[in-house]
N, C-alpha and C positions, 0 to 999 in steps of 0.2 A: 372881573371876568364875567360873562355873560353867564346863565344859570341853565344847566341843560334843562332842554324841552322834555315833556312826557309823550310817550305816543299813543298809537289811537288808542288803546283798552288804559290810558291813565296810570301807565306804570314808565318807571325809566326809559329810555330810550337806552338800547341793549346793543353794545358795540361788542365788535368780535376784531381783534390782529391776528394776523398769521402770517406765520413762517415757518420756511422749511428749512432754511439757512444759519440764520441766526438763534442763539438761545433764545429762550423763552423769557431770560431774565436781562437781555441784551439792555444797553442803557439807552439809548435811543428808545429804544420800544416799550418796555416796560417801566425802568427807572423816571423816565420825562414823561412821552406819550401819554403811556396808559393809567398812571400813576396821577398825572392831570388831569383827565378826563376820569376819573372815579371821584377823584378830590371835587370835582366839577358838580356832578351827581348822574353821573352816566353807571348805568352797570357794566362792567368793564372783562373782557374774558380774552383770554392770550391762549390759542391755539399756537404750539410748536416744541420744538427741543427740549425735552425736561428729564428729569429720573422719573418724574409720578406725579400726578395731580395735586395739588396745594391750593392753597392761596397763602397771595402774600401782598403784604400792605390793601388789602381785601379787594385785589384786583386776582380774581380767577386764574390760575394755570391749567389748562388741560395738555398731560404733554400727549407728544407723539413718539413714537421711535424713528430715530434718523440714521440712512442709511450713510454708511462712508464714502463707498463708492461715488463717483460724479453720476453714472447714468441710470444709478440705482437712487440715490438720492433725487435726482431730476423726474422719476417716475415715481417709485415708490412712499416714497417719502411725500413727494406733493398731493399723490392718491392720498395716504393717510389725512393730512393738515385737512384735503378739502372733506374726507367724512365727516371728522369731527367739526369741521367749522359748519356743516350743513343742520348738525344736530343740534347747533345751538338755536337755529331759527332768530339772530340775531336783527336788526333794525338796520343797521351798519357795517360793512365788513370793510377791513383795511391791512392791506398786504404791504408786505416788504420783502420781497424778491422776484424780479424777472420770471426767475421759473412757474413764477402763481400766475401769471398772467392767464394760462388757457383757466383754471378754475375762477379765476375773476371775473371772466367772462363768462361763464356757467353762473355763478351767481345773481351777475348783472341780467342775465337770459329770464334769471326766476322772479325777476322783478327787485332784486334789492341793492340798495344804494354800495356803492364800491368804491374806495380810495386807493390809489396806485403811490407807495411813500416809495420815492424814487432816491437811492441813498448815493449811485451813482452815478455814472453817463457811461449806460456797458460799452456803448461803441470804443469808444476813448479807451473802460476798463481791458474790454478785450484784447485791443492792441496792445495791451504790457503783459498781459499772460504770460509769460515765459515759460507756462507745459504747453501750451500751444507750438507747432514749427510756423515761422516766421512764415514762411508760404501763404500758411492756413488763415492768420490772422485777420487781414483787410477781408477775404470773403465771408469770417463767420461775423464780423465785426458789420458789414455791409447787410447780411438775413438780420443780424442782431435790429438794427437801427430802421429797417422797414416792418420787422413785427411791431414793434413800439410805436413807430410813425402810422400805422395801419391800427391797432386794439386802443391806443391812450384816450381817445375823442370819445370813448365810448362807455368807460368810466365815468362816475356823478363827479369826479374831483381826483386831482392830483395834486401829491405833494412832495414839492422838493426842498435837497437840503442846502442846496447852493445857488444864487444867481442865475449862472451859466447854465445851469440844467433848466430853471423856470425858462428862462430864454427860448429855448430849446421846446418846449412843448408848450408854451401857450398858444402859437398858433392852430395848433392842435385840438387844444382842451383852453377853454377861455377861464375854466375855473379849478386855474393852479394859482396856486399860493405856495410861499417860498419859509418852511420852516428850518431854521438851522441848527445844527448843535452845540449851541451855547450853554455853558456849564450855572450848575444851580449855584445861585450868588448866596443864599445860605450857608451851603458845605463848603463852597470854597474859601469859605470867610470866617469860616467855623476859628481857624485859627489867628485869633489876631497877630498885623503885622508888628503890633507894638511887643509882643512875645518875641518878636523874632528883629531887633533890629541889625540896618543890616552891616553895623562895624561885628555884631557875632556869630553872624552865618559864614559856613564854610566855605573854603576856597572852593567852591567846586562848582562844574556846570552840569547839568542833569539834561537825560533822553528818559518820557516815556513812551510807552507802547509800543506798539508791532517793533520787531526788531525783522529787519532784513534787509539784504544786499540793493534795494531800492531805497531804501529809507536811510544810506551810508551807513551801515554800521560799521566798514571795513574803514572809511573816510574819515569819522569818527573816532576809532583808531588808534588811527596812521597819525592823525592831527597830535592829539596826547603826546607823543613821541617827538614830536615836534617843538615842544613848549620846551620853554627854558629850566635847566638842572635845577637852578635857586627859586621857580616858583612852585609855591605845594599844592598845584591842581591836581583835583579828579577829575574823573568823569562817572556821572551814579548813574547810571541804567536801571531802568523798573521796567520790565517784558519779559516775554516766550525767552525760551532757549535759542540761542544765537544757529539759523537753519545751516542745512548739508551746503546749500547751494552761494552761503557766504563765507564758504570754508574756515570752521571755527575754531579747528586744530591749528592754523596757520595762524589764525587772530591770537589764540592762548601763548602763544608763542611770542608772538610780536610784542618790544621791546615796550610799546603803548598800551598795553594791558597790565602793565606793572600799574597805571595807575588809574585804570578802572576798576568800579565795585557793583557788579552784578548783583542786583538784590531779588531778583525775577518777578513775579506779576503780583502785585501789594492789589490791595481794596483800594477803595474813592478813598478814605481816611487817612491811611499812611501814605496813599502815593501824595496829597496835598502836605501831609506832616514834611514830608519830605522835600518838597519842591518850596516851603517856608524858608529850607535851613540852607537853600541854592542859591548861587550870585548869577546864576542864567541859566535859558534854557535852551534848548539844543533842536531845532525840525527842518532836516536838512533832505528832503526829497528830492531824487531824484527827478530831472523834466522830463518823465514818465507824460503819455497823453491821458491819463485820468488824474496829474498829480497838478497840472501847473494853476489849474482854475480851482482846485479842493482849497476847504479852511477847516484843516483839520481842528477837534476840539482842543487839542493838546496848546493849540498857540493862548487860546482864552484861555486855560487852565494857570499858563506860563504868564498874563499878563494878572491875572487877578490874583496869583503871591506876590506879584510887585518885583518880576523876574526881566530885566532885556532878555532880546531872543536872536540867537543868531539863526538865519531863516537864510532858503533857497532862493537865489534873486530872480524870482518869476514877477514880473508886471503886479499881477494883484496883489500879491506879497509885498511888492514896492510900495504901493498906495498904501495898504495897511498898519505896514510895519515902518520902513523909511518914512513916509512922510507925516508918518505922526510921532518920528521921533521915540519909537519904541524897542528900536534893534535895531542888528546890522545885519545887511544880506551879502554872501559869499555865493560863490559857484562849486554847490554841493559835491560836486566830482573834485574838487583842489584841497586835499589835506594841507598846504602850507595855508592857503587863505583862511580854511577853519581856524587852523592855530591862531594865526595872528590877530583872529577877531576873539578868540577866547581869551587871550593875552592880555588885548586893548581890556576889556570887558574885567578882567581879573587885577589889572593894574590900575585902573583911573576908577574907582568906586564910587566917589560923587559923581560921573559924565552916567554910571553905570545903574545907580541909583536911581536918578532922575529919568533914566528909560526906563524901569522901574515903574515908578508914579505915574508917569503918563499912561501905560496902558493898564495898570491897576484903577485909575481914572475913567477909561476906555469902560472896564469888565463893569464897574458901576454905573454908568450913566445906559450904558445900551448893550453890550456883548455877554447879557445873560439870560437863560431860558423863561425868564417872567417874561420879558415881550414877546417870547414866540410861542408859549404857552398860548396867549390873547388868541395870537391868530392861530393856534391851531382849533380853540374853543370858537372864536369868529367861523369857524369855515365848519365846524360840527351844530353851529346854531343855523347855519342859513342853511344849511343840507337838510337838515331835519324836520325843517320850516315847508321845504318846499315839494313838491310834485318828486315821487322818485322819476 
């Protein structure tokens, strides 16, 4: 990887993240990002969410207080980030949320280089709000997409986490680069598969992360309930608390929670210990308009144990998962389809196996964060290099 540049007075080139949204210790941000770019030789400082200043992995925390409220966080909260990000007098500054956008532009004004880390396609996100009334959605979702299409060109650089997003604003900005969240091929390998063959891993199929009624947990379920009396599947959950709005009383109830094991939010460590001792993995989004083009990290987490995946049958999911023979895709709203694909997957362990390998294959040659490290070091060397 390319070796960070020094700047004019001869010392590191001094990069600053900010967020008003996400922790300070978020994995994208700090655990990949910025945790790269120190290892690189950048001095490295994360303005946002914290209990209190630190460092850690000797990349800077300065926190801020974050407000709960939406229009009090949207104000207050982003006044804070941008003091503190001002004080650092950084070389680089680089955001991760929409709402930073007007101080990015304040920065950009004072002369210094700004990256826009674009995590999703708000137009798309906004249309699935459901605190939003469906009314409201396409007009804030329509402001949404013309501030972005109006401030992005004006930014030194953006970066996205998906394809469909570079898509989307390189006309814009000619110098976007597309980093994704591919998980670190060290941790996730930490446990070898030879520890875990897989005639003595559990019958079980595993969900991690976000839990909610987009992401089927009800579907999910309902599926379990389904499966046959003689086979001894789970289903292990690693997330949040099952929310209000996927009625969780009705779920503890339901006949298919007898044979789920809520284990709630584990570390990177246990949740990979975990997904070693699974016979598949489970990422069943709903065709949500911010879900059908996402690649969420959980599916590479799911191929690099050497896990099939039963996956929502969106197009790009097809290409990824289908036709490299890595999983099965089902229509995430059909609890019998789930079953039956959990079934197939829990009953033929060679066919299941072999999808497996293939994308444990996959997480090795390319779908892990060493190549998108490169380019996110590529795109901090040419920035640095040139005219802000």
């Amino acid at each position: 990887m390319t070796a960070a540049p020094q700047n004019g007075n001869g010392n590191p080139v001094r990069v600053v993240h900010m967020t008003s949204v996400h922790s300070a210790l978020d994995g994208r941000i700090f655990r990949k990002e910025c945790r790269s770019l120190q290892r690189a030789g950048y001095e490295v400082t994360i303005v946002g969410p914290h209990r209190e200043d630190t460092v850690a992995d000797h990349v800077r925390i300065r926190s801020v207080k974050q407000d709960q409220r939406r229009l009090a966080r949207m104000t207050r909260t982003v006044w804070r980030v941008y003091n503190e990000a001002r004080k650092q007098n950084a070389d680089v500054y680089h955001f991760h949320d929409p709402e930073l956008i007007p101080i990015g532009l304040l920065l950009r004004a004072k002369g210094k280089r700004v990256i826009y880390d674009i995590h999703e396609d708000m137009p798309k996100d906004i249309m699935s709000k459901h605190y939003l009334p469906m009314w409201s959605r396409r007009m804030v979702a329509w402001m949404a997409e013309r501030i972005e299409n109006t401030t992005c060109g004006q930014f030194s650089a953006l970066v996205a986490v998906t394809p469909s997003i570079a898509n989307r604003f390189l006309p814009m900005n000619e110098n976007t680069v597309i980093v994704q969240n591919y998980p670190f091929l060290e941790e996730l390998l930490a446990e070898s598969r030879a520890q875990f063959p897989w005639e003595s891993r559990r019958h079980s199929i595993a969900y991690v992360g976000g839990i909610t009624a987009q992401r089927a947990i009800r579907e999910m379920v309902h599926s379990m309930a389904l499966l046959p009396e003689s086979l001894p599947a789970t289903l292990e959950l690693a997330g949040n608390e099952i929310p209000e709005d996927a009625r969780p009383q009705e779920l503890y109830r339901h006949t298919g929670w007898k044979r789920v094991r809520h284990h709630g939010i584990l570390d990177q460590f246990a949740t990979f210990r975990l997904l070693h001792n699974m016979r598949g993995g489970l990422v069943l989004f709903h065709p949500e308009p911010n879900h059908c083009e996402a690649m969420p990290q959980k599916i590479f987490e799911y191929m690099g144990a050497g896990l099939p995946i039963i996956g929502s049958d969106f197009p790009l999911w097809r290409r990824l998962l289908g036709d490299t023979g890595c999983g099965i895709l089902v229509d995430p709203k059909d609890p019998a389809a789930i079953a039956r694909a959990i079934e197939y997957i829990l009953t033929h362990p060679k066919e299941a196996e072999q999808m497996g390998r293939r994308g444990h294959a996959l997480v090795l040659e390319q779908y892990n964060w060493s190549s998108q490290a490169e380019k996110l070091l590529n795109l901090y060397s040419g920035l640095t290099k040139c005219a802000v």
